[in-house]
DSSP file (Angstrom, degrees, kcal/mol; ACC not computed):
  #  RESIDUE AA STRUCTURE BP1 BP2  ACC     N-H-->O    O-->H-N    N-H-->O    O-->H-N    TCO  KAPPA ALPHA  PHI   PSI    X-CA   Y-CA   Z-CA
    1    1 A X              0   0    0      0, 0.0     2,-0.1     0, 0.0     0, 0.0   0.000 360.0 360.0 360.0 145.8  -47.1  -19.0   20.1
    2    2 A X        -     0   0    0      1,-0.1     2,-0.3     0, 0.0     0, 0.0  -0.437 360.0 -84.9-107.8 177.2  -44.1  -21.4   19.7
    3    3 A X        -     0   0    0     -2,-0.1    -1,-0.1     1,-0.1     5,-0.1  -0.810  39.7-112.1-103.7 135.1  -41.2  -20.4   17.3
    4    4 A X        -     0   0    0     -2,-0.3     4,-0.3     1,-0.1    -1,-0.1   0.302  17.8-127.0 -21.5 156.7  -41.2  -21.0   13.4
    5    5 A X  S >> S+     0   0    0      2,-0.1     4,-1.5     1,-0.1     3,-0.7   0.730 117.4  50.1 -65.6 -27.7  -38.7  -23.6   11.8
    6    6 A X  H 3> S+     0   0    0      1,-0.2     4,-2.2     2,-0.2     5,-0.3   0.882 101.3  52.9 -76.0 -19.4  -37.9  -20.9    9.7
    7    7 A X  H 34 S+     0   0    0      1,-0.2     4,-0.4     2,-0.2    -1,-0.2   0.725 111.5  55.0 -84.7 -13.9  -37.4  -18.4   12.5
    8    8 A X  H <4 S+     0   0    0     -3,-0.7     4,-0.5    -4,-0.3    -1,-0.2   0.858 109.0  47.0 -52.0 -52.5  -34.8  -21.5   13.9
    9    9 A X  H  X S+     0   0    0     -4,-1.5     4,-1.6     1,-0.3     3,-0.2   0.711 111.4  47.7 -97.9 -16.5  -32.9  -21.5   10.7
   10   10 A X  H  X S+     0   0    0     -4,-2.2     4,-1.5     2,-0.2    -1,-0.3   0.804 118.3  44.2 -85.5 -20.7  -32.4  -17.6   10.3
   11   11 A X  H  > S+     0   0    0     -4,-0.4     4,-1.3    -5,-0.3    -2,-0.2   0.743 111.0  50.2 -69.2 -20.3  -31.3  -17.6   13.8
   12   12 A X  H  > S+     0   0    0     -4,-0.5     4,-1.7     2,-0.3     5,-0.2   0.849 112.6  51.4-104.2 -50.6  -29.1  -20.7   13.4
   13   13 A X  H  X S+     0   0    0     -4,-1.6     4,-3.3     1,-0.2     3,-0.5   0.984 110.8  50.9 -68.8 -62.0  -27.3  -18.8   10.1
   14   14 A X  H  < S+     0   0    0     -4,-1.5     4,-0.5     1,-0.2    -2,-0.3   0.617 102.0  51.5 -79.0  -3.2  -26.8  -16.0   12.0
   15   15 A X  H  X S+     0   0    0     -4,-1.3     4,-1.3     2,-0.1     3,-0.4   0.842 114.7  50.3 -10.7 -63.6  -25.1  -17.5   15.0
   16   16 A X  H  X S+     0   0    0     -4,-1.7     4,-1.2    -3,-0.5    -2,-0.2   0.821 111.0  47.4 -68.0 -34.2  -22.6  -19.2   12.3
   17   17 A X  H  X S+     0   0    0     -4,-3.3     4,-0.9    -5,-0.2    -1,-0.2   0.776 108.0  49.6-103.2  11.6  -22.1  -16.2   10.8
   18   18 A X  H  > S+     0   0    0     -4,-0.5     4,-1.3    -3,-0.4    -2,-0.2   0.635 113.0  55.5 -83.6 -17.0  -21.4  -14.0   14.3
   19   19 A X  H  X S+     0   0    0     -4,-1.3     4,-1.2     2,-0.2    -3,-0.2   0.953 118.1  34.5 -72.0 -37.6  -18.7  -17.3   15.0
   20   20 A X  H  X S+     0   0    0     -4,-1.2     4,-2.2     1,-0.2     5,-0.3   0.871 112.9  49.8 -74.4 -42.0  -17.0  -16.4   11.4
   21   21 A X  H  X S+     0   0    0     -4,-0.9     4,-1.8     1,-0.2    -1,-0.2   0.985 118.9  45.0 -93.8 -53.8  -17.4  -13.2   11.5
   22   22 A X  H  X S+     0   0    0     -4,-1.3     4,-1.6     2,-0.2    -2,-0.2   0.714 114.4  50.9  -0.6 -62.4  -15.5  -13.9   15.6
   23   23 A X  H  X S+     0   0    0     -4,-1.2     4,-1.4     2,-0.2    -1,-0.2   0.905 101.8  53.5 -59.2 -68.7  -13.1  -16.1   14.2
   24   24 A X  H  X S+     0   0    0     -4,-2.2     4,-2.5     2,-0.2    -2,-0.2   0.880 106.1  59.6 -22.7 -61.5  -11.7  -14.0   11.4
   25   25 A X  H  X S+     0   0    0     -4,-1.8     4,-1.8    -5,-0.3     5,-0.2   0.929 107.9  40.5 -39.2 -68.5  -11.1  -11.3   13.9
   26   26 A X  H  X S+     0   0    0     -4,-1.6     4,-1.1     1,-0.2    -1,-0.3   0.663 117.9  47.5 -74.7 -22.7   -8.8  -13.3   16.2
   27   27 A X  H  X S+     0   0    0     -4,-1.4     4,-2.4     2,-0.2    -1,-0.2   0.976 110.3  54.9 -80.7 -56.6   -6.9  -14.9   13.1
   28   28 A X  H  X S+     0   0    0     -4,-2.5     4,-1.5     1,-0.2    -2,-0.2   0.650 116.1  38.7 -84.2 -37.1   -6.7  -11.2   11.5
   29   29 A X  H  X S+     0   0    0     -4,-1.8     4,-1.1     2,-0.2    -1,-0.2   0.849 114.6  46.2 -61.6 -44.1   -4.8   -9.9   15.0
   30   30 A X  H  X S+     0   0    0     -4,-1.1     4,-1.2    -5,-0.2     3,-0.3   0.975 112.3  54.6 -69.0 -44.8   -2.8  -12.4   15.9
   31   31 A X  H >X S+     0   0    0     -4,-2.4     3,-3.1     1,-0.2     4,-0.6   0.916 103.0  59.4 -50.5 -65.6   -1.6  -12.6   12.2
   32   32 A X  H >< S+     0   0    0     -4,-1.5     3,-2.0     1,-0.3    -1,-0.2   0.684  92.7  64.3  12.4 -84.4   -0.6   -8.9   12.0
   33   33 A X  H 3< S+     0   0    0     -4,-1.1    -1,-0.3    -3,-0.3    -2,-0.2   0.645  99.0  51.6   0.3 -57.6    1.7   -9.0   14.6
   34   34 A X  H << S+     0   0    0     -3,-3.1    -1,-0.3    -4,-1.2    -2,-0.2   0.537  93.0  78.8 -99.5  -8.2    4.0  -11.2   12.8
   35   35 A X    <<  -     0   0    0     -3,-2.0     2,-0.4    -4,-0.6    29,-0.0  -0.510  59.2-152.3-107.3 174.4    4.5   -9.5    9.5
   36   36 A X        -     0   0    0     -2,-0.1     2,-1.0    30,-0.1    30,-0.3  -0.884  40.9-104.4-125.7 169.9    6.7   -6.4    8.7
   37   37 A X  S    S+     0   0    0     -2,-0.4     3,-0.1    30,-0.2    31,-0.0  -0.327  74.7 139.4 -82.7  45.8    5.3   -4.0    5.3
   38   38 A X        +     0   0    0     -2,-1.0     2,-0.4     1,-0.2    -1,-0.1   0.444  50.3  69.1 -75.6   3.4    8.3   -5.8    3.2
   39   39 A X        +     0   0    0     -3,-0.3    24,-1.6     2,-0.0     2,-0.4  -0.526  61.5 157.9 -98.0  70.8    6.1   -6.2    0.2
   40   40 A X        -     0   0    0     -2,-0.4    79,-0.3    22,-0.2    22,-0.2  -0.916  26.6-151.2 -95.3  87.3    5.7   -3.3   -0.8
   41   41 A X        -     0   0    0     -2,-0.4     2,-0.1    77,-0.1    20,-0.1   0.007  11.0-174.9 -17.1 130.0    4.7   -2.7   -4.8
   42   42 A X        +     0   0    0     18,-0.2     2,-0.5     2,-0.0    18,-0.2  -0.488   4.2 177.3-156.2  97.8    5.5    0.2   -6.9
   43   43 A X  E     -A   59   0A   0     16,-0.8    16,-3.5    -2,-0.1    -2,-0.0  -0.830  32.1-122.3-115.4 143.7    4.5    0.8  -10.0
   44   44 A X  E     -A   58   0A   0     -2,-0.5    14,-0.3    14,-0.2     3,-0.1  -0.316  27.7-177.5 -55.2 124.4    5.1    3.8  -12.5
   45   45 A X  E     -     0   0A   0     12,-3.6     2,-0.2     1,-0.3    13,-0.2   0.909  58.5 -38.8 -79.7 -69.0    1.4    5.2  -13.5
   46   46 A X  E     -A   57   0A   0     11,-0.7    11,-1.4     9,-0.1    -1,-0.3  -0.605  45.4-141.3-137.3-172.2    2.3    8.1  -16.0
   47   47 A X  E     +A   56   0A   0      9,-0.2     2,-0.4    -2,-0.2     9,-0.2  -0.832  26.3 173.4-162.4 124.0    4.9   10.9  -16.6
   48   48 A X  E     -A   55   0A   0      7,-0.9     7,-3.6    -2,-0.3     2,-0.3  -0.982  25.2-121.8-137.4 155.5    3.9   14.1  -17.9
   49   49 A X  E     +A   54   0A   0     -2,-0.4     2,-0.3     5,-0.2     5,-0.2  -0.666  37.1 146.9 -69.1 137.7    5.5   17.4  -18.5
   50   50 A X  E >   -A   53   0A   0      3,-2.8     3,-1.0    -2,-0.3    -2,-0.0  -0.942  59.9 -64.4-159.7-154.4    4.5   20.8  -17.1
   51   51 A X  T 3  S+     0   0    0     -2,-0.3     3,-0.1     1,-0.3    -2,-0.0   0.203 119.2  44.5 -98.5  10.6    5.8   23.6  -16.1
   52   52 A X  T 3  S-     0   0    0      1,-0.3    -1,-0.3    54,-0.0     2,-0.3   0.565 121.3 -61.7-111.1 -18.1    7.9   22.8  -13.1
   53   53 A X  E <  S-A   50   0A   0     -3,-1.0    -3,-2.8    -5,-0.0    -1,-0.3  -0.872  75.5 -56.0-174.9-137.2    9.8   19.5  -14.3
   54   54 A X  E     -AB  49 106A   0     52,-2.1    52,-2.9    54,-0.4     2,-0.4  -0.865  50.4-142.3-122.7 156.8    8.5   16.2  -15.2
   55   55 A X  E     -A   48   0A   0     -7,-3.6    -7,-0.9    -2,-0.2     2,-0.2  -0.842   2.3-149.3-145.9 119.9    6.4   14.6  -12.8
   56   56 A X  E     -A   47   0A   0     -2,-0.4    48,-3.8    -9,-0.2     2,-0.5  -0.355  17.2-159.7 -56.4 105.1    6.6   10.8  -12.3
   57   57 A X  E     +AC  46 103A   0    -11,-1.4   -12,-3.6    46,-0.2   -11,-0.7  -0.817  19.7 173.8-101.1 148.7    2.9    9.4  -11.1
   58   58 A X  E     -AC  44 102A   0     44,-1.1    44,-1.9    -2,-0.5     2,-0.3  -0.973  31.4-135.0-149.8 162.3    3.1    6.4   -9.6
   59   59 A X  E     -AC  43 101A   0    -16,-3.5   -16,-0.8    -2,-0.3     2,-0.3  -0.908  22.0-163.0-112.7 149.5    0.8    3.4   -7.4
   60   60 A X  E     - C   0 100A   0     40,-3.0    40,-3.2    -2,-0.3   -18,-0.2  -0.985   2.4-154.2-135.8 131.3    2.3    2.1   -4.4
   61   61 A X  E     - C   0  99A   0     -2,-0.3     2,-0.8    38,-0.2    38,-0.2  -0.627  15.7-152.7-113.2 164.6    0.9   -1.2   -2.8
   62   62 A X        +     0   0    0     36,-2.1    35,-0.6   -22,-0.2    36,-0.4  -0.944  23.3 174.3-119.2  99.4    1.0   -2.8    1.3
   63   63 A X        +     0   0    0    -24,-1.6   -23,-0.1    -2,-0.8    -1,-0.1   0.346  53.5  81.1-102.3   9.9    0.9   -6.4    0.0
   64   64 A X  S    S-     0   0    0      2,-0.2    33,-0.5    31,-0.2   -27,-0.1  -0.225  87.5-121.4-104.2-177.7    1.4   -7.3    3.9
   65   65 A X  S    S+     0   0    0    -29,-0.3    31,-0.3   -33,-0.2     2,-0.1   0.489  89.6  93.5-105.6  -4.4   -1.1   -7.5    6.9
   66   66 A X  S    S-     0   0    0    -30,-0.3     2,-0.5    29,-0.1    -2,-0.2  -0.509  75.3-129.9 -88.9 157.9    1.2   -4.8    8.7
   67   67 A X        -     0   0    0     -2,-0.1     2,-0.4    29,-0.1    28,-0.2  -0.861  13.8-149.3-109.5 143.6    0.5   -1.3    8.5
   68   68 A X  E     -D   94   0B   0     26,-2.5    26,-0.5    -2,-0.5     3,-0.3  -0.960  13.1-173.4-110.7 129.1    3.3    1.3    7.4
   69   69 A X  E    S+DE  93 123B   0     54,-3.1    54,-1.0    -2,-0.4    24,-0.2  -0.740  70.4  13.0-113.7 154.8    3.2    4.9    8.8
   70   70 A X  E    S-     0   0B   0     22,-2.5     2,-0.5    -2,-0.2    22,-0.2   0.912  87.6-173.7  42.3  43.9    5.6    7.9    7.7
   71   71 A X  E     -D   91   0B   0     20,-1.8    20,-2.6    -3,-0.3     2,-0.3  -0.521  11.1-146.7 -75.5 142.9    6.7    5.6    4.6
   72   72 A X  E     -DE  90 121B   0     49,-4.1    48,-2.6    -2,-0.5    49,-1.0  -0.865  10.1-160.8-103.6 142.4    9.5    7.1    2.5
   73   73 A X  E     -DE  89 119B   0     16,-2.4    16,-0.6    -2,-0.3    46,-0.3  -0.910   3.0-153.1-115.6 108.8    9.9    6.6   -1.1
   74   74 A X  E     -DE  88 118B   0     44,-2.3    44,-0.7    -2,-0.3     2,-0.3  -0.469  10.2-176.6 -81.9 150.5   12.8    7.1   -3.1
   75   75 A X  E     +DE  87 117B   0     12,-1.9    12,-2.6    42,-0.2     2,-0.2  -0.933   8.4 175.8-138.6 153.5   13.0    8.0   -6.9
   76   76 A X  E     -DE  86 116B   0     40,-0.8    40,-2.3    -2,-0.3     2,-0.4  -0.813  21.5-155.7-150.2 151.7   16.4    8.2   -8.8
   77   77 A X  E     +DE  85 115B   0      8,-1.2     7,-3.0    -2,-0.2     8,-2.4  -0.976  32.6 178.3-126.4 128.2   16.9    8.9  -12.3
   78   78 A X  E     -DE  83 114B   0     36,-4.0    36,-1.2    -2,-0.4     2,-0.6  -0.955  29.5-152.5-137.4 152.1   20.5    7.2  -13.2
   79   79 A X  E >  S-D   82   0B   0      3,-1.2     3,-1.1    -2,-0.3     2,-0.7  -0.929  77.9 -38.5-143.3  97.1   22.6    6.8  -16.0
   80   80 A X  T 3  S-     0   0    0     -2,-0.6    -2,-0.0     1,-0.2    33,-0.0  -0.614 125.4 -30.5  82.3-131.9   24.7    3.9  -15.6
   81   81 A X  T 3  S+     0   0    0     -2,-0.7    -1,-0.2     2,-0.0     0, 0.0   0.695 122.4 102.1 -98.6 -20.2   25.9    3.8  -11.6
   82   82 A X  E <   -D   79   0B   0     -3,-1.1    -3,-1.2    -4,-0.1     2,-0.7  -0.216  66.6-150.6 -39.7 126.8   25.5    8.0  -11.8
   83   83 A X  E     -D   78   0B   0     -5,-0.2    -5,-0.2     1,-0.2     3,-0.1  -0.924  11.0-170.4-105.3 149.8   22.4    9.2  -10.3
   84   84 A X  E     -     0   0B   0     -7,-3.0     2,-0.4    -2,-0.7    -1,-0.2   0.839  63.0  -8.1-106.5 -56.7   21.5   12.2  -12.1
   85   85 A X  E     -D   77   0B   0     -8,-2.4    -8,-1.2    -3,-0.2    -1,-0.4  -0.985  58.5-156.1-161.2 158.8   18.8   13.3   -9.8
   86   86 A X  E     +D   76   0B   0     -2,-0.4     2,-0.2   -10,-0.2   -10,-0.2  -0.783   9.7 171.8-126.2 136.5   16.7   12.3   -6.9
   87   87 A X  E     -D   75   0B   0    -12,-2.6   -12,-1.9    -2,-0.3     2,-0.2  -0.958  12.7-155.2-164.8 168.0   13.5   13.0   -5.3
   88   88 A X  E     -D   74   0B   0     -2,-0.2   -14,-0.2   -14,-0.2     2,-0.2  -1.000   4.6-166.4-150.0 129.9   11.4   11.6   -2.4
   89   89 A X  E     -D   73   0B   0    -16,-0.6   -16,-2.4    -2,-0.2     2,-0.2  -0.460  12.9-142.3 -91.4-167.9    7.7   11.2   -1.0
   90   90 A X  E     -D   72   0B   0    -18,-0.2     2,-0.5    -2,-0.2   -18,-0.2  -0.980   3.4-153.1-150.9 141.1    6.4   10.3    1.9
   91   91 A X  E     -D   71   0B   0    -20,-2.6   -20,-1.8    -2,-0.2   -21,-0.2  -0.916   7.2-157.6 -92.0  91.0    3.4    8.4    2.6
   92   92 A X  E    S-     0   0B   0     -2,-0.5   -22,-2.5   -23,-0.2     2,-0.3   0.962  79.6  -2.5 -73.5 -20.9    1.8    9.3    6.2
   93   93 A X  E     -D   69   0B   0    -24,-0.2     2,-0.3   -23,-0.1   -24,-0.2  -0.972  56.9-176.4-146.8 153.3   -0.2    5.9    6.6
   94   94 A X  E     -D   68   0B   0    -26,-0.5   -26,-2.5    -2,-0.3     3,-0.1  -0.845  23.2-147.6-165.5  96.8   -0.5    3.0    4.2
   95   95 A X    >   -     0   0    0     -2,-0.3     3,-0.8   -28,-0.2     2,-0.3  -0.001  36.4 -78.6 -66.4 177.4   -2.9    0.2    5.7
   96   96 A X  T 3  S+     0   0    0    -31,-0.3   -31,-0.2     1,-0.2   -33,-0.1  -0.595 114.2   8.3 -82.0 168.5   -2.4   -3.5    5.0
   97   97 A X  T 3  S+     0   0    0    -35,-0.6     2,-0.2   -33,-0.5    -1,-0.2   0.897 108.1 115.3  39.8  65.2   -3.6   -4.6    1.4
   98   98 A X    <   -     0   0    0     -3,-0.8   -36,-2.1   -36,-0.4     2,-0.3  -0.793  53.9-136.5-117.3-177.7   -4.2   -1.2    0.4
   99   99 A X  E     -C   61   0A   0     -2,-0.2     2,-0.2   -38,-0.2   -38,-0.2  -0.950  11.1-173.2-158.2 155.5   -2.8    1.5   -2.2
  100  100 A X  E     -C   60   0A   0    -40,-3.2   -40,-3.0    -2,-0.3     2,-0.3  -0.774  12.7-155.0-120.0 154.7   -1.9    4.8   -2.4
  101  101 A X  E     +C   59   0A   0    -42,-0.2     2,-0.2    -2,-0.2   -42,-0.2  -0.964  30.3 153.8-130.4 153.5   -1.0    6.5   -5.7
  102  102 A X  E     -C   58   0A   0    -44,-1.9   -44,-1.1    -2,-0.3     2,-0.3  -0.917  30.5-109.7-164.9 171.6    1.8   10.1   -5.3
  103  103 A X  E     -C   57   0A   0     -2,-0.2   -46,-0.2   -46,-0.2     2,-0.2  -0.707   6.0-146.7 -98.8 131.5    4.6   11.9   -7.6
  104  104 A X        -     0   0    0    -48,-3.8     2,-0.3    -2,-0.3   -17,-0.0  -0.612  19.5-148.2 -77.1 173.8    7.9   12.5   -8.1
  105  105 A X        -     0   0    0     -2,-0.2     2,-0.6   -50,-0.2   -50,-0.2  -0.812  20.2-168.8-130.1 109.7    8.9   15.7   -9.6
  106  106 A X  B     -B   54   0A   0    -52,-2.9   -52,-2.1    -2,-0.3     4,-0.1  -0.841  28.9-153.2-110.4 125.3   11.8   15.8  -11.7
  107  107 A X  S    S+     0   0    0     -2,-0.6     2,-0.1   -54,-0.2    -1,-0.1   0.811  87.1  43.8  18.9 -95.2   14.3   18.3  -13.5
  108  108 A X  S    S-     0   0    0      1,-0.1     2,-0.4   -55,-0.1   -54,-0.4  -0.383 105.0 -86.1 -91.5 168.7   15.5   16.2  -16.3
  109  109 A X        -     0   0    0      1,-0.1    -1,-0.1    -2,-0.1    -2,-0.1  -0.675  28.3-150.2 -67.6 113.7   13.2   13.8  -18.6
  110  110 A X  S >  S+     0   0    0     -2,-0.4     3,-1.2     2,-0.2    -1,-0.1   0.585  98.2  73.0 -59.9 -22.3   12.8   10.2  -16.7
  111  111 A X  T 3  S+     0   0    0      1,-0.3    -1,-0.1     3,-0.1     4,-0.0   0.895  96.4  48.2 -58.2 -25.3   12.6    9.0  -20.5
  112  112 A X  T 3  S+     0   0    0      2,-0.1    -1,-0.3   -33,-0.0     2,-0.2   0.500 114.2  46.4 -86.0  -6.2   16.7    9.7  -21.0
  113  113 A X  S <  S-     0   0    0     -3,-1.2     2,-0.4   -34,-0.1   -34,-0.2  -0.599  98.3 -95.3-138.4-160.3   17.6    8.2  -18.4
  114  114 A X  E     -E   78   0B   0    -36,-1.2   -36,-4.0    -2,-0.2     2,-0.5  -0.951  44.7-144.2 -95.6 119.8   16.9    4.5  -16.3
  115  115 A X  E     +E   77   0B   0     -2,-0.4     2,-0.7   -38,-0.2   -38,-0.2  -0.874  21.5 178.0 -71.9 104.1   13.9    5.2  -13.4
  116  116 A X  E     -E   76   0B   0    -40,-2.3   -40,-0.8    -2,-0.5     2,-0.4  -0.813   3.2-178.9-123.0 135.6   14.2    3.4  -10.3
  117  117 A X  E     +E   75   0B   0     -2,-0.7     2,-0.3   -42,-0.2   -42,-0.2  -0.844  12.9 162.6-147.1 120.3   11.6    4.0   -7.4
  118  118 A X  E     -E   74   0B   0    -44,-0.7   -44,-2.3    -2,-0.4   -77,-0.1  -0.965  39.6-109.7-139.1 136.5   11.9    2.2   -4.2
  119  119 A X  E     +E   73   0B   0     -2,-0.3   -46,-0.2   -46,-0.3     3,-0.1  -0.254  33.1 174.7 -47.9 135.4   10.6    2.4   -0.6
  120  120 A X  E     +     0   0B   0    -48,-2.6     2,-0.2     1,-0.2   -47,-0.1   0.732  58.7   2.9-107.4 -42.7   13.5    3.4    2.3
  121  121 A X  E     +E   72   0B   0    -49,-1.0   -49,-4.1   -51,-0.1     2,-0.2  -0.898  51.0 158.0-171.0 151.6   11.9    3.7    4.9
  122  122 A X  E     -     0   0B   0    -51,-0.2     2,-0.3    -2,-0.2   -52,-0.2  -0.682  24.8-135.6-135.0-166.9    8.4    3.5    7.4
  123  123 A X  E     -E   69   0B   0    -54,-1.0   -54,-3.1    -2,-0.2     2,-1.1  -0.942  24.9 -92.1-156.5 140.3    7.6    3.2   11.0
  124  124 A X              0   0    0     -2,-0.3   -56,-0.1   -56,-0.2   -54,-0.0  -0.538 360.0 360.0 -43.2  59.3    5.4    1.4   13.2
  125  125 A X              0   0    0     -2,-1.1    -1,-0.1   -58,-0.1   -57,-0.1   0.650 360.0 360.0  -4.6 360.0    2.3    3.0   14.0
């Protein structure tokens, strides 16, 4: 029995899409490579009180194709050039174009003062 046209053209669509899907791949490695996780996004969710300080929620984004492992995050509440107080997560793995959301936990009220939270440091996987 000889084969369908149609059973040509679902064979013919998937072929094209096993090239793409092929293609992608090798674009998506080599590109890797070349980037470092220096976009890195951070924006403040919430802040609530309770009953050990205040505690800063926050989203943090990998706007890169590189992945960052053991990222550190710094949070300062500062008053002028004074830092009034500090605290720091860590992140163990943060793929590329992902996000991770984590807290600070602070002392004082982040409302009194200026809130700055920035990544310090990661590592290569």
């Amino acid at each position: 029995m000889p084969t369908s046209p149609l059973e040509w053209v679902a064979a013919g669509i998937g072929a094209l899409l096993i090239a793409a899907m092929i293609v992608y791949m090798v674009q998506y490695g080599l590109r890797e490579h070349g980037e470092v996780p220096g976009r890195i996004d951070i924006t403040v969710v919430e802040t609530q009180a309770g009953g050990h300080g205040h505690t800063v929620r926050f989203q943090i984004r990998n706007r890169t194709t590189a992945t960052a492992a053991t990222l550190r995050v710094r949070g300062e509440l500062r008053s002028g050039d004074r830092v009034v107080e500090a605290a720091e997560a860590e992140f163990d793995y943060l793929p590329p174009y992902s996000e991770r959301f984590g807290g600070l936990i602070f002392q004082q009220d982040p409302a009194r003062f200026e809130l700055r939270i920035v990544p310090t440091s990661y590592s290569e996987p």
